[in-house]
HTML snippet that shows the backbone in 3Dmol.js (N, CA, C, O; Angstrom):
<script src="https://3Dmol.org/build/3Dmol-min.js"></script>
<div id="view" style="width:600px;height:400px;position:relative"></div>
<script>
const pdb = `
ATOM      1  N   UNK A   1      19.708  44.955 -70.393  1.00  0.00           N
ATOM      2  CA  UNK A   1      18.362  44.809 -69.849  1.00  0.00           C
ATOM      3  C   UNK A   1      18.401  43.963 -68.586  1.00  0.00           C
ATOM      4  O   UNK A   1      19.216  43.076 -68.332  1.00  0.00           O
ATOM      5  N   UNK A   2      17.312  44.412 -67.782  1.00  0.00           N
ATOM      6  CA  UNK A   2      17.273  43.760 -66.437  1.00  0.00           C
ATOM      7  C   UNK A   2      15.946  42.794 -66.538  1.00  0.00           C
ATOM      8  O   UNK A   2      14.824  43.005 -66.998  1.00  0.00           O
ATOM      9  N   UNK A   3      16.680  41.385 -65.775  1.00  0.00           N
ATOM     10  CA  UNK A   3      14.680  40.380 -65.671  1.00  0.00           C
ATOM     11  C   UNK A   3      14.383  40.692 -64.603  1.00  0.00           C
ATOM     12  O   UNK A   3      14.947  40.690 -63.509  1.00  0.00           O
ATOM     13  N   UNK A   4      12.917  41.127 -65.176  1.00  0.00           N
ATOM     14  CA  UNK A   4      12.062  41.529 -64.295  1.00  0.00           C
ATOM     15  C   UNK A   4      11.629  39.824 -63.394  1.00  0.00           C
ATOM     16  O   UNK A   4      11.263  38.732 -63.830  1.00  0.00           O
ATOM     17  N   UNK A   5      11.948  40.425 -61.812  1.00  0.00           N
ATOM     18  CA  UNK A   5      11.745  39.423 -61.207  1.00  0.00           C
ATOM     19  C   UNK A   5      10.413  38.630 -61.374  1.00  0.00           C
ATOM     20  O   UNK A   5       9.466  39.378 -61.617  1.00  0.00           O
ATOM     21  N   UNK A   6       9.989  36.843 -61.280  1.00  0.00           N
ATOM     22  CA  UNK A   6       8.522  36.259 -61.624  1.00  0.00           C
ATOM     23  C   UNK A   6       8.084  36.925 -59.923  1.00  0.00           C
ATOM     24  O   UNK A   6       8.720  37.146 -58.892  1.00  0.00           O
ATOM     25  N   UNK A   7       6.675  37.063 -60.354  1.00  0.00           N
ATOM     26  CA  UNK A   7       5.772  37.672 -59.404  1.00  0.00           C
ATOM     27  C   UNK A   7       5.184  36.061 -58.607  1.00  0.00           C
ATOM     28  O   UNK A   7       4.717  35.103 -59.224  1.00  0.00           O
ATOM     29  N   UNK A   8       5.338  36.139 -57.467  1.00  0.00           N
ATOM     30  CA  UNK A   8       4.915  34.763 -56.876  1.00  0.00           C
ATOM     31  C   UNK A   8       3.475  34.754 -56.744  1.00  0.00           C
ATOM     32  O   UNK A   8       2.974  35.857 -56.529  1.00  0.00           O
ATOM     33  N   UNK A   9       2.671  33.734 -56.826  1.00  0.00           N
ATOM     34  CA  UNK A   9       1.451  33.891 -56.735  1.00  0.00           C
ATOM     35  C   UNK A   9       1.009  31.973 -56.448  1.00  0.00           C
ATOM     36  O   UNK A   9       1.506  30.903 -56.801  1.00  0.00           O
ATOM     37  N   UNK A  10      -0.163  32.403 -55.634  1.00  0.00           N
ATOM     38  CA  UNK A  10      -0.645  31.160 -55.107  1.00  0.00           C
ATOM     39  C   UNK A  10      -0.208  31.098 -53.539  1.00  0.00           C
ATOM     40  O   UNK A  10       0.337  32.012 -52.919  1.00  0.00           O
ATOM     41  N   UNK A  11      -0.601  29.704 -52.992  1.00  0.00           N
ATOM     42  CA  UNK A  11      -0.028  29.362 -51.539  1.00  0.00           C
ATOM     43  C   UNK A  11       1.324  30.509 -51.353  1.00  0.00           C
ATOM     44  O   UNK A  11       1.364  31.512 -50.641  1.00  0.00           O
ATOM     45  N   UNK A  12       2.376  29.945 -52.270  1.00  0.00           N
ATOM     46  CA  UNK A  12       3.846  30.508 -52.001  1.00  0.00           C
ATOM     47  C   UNK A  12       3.546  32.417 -51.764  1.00  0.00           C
ATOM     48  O   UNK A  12       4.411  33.037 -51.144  1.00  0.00           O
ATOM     49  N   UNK A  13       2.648  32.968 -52.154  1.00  0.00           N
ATOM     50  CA  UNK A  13       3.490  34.305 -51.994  1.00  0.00           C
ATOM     51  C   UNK A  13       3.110  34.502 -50.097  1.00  0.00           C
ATOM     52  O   UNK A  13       3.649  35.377 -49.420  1.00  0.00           O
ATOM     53  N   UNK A  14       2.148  33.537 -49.562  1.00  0.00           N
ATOM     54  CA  UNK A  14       2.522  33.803 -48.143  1.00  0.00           C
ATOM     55  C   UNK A  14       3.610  33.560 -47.738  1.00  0.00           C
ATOM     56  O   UNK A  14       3.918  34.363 -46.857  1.00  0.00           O
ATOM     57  N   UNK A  15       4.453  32.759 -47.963  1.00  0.00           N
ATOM     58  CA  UNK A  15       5.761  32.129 -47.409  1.00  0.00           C
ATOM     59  C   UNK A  15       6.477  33.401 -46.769  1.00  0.00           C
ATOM     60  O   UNK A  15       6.490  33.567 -45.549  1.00  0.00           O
ATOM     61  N   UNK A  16       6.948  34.107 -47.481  1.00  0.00           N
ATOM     62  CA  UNK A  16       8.008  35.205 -46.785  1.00  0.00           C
ATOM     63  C   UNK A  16       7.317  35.718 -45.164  1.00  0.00           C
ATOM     64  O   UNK A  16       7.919  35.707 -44.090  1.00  0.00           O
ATOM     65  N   UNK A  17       5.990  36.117 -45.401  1.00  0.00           N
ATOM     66  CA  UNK A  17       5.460  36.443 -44.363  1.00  0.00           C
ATOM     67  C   UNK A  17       5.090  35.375 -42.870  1.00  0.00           C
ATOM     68  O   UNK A  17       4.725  35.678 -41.734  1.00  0.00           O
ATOM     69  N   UNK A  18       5.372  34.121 -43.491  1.00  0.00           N
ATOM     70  CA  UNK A  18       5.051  33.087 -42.379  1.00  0.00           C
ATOM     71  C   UNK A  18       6.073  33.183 -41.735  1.00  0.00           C
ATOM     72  O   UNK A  18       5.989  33.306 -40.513  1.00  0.00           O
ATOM     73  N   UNK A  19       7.525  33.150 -42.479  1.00  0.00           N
ATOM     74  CA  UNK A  19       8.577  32.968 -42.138  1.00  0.00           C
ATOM     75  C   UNK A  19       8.740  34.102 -41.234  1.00  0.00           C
ATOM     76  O   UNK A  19       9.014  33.711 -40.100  1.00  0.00           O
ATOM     77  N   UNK A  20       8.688  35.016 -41.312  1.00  0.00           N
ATOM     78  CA  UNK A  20       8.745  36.535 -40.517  1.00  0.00           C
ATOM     79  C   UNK A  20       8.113  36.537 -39.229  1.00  0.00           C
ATOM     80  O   UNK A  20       8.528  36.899 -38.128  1.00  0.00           O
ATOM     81  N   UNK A  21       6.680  35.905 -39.723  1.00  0.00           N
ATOM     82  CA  UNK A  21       6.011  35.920 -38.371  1.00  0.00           C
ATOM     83  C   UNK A  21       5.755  34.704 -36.980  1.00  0.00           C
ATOM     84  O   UNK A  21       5.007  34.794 -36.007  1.00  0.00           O
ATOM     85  N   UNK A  22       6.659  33.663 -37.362  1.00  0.00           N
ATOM     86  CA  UNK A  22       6.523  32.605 -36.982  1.00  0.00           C
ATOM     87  C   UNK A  22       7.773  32.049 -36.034  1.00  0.00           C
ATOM     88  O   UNK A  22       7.786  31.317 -35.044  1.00  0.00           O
ATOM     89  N   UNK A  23       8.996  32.846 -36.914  1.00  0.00           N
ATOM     90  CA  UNK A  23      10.247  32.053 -37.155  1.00  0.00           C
ATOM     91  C   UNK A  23      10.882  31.027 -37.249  1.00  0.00           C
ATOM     92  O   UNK A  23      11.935  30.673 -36.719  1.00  0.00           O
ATOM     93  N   UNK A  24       9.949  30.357 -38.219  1.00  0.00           N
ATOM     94  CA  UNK A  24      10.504  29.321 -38.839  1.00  0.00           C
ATOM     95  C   UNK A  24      10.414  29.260 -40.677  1.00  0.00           C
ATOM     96  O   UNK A  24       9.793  30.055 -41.384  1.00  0.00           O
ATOM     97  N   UNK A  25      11.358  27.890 -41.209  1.00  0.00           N
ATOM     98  CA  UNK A  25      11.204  28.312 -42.080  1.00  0.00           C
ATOM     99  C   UNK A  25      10.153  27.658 -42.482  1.00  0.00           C
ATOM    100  O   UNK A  25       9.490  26.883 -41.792  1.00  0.00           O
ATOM    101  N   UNK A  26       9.895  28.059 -44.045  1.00  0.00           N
ATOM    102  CA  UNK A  26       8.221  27.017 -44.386  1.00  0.00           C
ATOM    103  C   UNK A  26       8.902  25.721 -44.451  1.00  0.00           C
ATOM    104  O   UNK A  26       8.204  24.926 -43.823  1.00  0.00           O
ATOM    105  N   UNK A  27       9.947  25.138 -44.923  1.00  0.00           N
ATOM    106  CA  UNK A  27      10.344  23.507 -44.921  1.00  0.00           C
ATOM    107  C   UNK A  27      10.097  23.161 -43.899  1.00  0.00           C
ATOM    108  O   UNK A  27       9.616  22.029 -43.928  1.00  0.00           O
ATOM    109  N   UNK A  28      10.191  23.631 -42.789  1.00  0.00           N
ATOM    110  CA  UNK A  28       9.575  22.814 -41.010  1.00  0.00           C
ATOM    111  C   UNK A  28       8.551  22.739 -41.154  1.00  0.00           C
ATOM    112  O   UNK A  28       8.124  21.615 -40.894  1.00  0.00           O
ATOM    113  N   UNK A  29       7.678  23.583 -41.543  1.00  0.00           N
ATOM    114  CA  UNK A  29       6.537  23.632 -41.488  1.00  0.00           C
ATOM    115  C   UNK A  29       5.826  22.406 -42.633  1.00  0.00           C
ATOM    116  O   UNK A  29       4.950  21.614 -42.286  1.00  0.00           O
ATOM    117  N   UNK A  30       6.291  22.458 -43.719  1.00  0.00           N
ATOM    118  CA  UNK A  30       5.990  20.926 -44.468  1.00  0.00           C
ATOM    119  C   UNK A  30       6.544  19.915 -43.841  1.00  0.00           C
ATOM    120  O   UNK A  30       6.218  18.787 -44.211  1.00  0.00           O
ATOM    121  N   UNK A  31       7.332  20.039 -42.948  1.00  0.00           N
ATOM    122  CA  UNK A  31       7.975  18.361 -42.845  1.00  0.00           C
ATOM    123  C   UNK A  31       7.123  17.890 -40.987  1.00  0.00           C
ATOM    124  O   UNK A  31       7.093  16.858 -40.316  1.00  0.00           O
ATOM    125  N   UNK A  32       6.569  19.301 -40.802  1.00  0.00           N
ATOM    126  CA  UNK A  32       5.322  18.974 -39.501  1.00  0.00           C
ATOM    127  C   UNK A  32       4.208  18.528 -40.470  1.00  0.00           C
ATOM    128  O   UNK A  32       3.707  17.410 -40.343  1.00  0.00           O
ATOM    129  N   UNK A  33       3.909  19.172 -41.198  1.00  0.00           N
ATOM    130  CA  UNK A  33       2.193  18.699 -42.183  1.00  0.00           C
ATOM    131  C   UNK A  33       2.827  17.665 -42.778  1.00  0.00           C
ATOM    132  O   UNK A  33       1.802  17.349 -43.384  1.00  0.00           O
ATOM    133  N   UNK A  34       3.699  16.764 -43.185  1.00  0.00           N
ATOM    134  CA  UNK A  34       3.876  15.578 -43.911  1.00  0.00           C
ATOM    135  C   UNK A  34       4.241  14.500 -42.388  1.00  0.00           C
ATOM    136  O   UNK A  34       4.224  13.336 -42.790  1.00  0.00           O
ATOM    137  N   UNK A  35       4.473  14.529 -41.229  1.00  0.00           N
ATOM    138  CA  UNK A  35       4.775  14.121 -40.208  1.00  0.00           C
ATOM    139  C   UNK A  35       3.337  13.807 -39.457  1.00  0.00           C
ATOM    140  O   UNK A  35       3.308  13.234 -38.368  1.00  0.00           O
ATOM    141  N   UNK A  36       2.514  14.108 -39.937  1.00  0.00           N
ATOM    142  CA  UNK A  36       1.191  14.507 -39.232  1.00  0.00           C
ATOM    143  C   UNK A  36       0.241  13.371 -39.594  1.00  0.00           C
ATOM    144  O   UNK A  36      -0.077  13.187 -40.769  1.00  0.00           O
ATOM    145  N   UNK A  37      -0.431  12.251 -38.144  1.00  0.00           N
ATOM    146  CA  UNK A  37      -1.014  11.306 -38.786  1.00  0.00           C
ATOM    147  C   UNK A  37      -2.373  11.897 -39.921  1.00  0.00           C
ATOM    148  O   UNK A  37      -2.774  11.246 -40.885  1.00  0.00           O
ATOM    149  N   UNK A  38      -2.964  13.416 -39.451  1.00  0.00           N
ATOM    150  CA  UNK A  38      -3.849  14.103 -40.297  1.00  0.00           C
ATOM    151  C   UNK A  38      -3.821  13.693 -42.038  1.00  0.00           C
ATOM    152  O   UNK A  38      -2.712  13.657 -42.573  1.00  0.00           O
ATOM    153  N   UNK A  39      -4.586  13.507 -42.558  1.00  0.00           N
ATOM    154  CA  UNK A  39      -4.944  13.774 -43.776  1.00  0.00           C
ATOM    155  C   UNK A  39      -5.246  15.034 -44.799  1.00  0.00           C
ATOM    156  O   UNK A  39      -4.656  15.627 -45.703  1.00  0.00           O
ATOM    157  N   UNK A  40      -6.527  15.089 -44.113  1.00  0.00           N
ATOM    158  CA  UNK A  40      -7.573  16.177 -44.478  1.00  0.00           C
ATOM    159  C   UNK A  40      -6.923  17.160 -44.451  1.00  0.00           C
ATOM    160  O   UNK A  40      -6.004  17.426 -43.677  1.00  0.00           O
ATOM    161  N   UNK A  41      -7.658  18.238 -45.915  1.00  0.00           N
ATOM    162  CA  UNK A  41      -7.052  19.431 -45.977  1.00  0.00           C
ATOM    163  C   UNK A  41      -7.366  20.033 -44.363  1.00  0.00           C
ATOM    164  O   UNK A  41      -6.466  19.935 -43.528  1.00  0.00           O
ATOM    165  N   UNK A  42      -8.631  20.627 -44.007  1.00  0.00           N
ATOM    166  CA  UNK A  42      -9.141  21.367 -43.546  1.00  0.00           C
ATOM    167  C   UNK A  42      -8.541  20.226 -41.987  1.00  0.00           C
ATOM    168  O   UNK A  42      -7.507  20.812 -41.668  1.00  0.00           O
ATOM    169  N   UNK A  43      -8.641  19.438 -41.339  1.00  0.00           N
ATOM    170  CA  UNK A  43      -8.047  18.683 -40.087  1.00  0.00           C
ATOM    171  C   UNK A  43      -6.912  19.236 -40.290  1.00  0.00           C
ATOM    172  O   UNK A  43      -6.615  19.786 -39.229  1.00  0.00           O
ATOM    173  N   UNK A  44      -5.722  19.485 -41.412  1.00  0.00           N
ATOM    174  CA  UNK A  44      -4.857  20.301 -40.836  1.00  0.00           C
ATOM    175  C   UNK A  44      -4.500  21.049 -40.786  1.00  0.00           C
ATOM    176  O   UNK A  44      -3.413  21.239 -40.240  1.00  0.00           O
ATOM    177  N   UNK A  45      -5.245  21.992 -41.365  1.00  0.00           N
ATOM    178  CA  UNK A  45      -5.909  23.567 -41.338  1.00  0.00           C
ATOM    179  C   UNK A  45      -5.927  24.067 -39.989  1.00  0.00           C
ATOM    180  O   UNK A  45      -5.235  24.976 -39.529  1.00  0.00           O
ATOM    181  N   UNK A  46      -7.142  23.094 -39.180  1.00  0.00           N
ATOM    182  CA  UNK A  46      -7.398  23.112 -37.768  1.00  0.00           C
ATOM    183  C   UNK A  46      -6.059  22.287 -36.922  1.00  0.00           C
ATOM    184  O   UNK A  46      -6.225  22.320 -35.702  1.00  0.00           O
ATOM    185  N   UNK A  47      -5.469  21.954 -37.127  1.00  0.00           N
ATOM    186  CA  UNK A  47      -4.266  21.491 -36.165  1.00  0.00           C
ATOM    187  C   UNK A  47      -2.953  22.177 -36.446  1.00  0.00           C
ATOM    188  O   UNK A  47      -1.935  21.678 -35.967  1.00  0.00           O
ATOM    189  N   UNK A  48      -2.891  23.045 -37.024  1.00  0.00           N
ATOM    190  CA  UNK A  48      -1.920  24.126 -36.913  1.00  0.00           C
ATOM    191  C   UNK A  48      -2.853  25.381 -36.471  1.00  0.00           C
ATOM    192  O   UNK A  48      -3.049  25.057 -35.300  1.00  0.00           O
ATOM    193  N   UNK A  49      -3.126  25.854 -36.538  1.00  0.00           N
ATOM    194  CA  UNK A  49      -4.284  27.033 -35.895  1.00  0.00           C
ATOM    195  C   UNK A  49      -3.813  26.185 -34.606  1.00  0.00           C
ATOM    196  O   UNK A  49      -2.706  26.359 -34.095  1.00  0.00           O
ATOM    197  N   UNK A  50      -4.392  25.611 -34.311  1.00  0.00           N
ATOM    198  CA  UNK A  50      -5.287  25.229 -32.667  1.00  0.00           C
ATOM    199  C   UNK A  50      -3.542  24.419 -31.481  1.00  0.00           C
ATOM    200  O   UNK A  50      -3.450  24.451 -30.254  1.00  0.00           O
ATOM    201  N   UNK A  51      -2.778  23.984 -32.217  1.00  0.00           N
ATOM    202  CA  UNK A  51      -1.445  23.391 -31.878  1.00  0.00           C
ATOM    203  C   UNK A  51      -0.636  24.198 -32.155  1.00  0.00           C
ATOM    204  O   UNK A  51       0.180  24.123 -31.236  1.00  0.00           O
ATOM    205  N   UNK A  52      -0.227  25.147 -33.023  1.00  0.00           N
ATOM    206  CA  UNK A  52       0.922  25.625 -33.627  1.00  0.00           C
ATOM    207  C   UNK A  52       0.658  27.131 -33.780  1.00  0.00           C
ATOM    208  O   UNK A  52       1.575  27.853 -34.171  1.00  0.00           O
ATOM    209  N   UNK A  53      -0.547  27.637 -33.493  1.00  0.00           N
ATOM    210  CA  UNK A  53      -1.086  29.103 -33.338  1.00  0.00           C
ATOM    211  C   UNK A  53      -1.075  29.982 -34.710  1.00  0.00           C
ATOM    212  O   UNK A  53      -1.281  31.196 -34.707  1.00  0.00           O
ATOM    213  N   UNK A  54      -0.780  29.130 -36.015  1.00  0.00           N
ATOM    214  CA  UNK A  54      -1.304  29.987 -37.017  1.00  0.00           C
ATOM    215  C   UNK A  54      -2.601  30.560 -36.986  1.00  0.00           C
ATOM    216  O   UNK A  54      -3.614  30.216 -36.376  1.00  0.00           O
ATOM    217  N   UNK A  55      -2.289  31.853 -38.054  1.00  0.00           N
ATOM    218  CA  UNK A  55      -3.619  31.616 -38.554  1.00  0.00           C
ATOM    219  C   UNK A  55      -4.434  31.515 -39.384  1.00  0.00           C
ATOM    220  O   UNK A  55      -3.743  31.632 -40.395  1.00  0.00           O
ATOM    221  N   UNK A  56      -5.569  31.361 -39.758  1.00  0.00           N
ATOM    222  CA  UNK A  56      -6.130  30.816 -40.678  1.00  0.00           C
ATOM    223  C   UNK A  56      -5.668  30.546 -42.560  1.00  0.00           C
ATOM    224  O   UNK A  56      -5.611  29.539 -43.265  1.00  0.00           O
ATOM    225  N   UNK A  57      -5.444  31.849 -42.779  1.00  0.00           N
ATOM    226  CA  UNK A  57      -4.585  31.853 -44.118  1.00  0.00           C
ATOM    227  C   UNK A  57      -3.274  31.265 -44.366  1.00  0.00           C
ATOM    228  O   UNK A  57      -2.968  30.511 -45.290  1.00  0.00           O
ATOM    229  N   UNK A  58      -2.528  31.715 -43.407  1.00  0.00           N
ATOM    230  CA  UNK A  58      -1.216  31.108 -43.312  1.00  0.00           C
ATOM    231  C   UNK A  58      -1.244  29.535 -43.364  1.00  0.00           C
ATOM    232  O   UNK A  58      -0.618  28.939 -44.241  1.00  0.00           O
ATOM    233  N   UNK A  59      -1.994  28.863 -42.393  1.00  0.00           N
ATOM    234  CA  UNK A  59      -2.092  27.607 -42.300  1.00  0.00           C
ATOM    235  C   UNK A  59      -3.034  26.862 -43.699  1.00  0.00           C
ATOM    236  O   UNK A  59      -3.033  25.655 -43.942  1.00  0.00           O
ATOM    237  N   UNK A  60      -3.542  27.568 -44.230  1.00  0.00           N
ATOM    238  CA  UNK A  60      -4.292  27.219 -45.285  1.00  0.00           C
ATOM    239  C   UNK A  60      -3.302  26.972 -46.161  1.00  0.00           C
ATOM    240  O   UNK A  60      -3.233  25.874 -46.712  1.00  0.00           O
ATOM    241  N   UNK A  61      -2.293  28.083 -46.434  1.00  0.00           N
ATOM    242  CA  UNK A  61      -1.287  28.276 -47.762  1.00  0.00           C
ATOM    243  C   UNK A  61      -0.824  27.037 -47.893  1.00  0.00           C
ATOM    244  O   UNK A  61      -0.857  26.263 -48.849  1.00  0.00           O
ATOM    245  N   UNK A  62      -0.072  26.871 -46.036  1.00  0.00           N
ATOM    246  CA  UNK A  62       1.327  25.647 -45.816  1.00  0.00           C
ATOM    247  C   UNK A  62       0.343  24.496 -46.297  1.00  0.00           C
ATOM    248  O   UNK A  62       0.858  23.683 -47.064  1.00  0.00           O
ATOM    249  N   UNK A  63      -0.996  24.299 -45.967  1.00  0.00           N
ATOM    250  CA  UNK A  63      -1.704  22.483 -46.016  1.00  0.00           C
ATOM    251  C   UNK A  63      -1.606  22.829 -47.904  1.00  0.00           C
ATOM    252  O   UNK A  63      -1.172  22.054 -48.756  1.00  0.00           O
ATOM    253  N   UNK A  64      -1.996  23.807 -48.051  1.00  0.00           N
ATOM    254  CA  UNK A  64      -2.359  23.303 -49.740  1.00  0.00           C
ATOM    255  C   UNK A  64      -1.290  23.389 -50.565  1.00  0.00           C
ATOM    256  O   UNK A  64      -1.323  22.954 -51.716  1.00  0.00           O
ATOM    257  N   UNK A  65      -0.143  24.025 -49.975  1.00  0.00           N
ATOM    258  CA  UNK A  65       0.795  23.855 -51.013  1.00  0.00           C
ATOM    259  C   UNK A  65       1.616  22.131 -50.481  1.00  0.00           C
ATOM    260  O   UNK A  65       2.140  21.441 -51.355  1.00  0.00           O
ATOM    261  N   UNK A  66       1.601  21.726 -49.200  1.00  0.00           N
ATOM    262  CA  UNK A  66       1.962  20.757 -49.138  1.00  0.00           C
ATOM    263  C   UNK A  66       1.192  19.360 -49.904  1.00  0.00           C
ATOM    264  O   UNK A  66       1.650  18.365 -50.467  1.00  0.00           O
ATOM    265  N   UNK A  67      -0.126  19.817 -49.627  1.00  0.00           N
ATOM    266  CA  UNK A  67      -1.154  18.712 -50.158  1.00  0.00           C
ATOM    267  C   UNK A  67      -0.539  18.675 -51.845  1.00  0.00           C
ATOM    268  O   UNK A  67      -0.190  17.612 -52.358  1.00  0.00           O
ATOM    269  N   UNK A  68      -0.492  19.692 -52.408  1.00  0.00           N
ATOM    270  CA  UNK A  68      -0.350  19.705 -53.979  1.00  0.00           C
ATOM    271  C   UNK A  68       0.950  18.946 -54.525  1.00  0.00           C
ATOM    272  O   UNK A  68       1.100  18.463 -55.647  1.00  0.00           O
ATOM    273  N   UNK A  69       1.790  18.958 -53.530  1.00  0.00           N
ATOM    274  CA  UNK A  69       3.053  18.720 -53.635  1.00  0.00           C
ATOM    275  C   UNK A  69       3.046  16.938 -53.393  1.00  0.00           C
ATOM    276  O   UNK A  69       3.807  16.141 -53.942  1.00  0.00           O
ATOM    277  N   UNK A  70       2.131  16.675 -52.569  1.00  0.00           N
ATOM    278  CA  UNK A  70       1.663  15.204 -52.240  1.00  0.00           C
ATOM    279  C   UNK A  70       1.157  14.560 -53.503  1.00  0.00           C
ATOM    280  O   UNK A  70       1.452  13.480 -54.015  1.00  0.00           O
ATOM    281  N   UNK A  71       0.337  15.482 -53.863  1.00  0.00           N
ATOM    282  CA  UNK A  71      -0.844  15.055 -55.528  1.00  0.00           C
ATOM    283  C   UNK A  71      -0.083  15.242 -56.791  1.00  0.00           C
ATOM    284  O   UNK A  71      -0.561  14.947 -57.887  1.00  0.00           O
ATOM    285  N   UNK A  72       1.602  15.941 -56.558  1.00  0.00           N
ATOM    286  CA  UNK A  72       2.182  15.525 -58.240  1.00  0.00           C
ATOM    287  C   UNK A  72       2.178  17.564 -58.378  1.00  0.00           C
ATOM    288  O   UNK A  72       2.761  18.113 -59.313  1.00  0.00           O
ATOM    289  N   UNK A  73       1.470  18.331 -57.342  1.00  0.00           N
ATOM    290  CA  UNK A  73       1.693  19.658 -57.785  1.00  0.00           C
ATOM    291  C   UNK A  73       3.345  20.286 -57.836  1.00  0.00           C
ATOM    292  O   UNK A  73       3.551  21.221 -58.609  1.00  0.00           O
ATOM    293  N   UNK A  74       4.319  19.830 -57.128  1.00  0.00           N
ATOM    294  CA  UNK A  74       5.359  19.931 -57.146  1.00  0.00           C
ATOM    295  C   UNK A  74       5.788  20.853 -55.612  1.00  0.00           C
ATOM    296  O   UNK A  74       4.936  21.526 -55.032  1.00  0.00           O
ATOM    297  N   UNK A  75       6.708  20.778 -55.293  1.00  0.00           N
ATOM    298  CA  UNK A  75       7.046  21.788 -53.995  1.00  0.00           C
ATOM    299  C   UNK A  75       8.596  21.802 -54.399  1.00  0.00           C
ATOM    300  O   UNK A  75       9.403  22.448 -53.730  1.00  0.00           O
TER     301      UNK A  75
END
`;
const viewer = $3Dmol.createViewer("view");
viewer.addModel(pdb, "pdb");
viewer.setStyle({}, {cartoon: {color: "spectrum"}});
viewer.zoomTo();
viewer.render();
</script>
């Protein structure tokens, strides 16, 4: 029998596609959102959009999976 691969879901199943469209990997991209005097989800929502030219979803995924990872969610 073969394991059936886990289906990614949440922030992470953008990852492959950021990576594709960006070229970088998502760890740069957390270690810019943890580098960042920003806090706020949504301030760095808007400072990757507006600095770094994501867009909206993408930059949403990277702040909340980083934020979660800040709060004990794990990364």
């Amino acid at each position: 029998m073969s394991a059936t691969p886990a289906t990614v879901k949440g922030p992470a199943s953008y990852f492959p596609s950021i990576e594709k469209k960006y070229g970088r990997p998502v760890a740069e991209w957390f270690e810019l959102i943890d580098a960042s005097p920003l806090t706020r989800h949504m301030e760095l929502v808007s400072w990757l959009k507006s600095e770094h030219g994501l867009g909206h979803g993408h930059a949403n995924a990277l702040v909340a999976h980083t934020l979660a990872g800040r709060n004990g969610g794990g990364r």
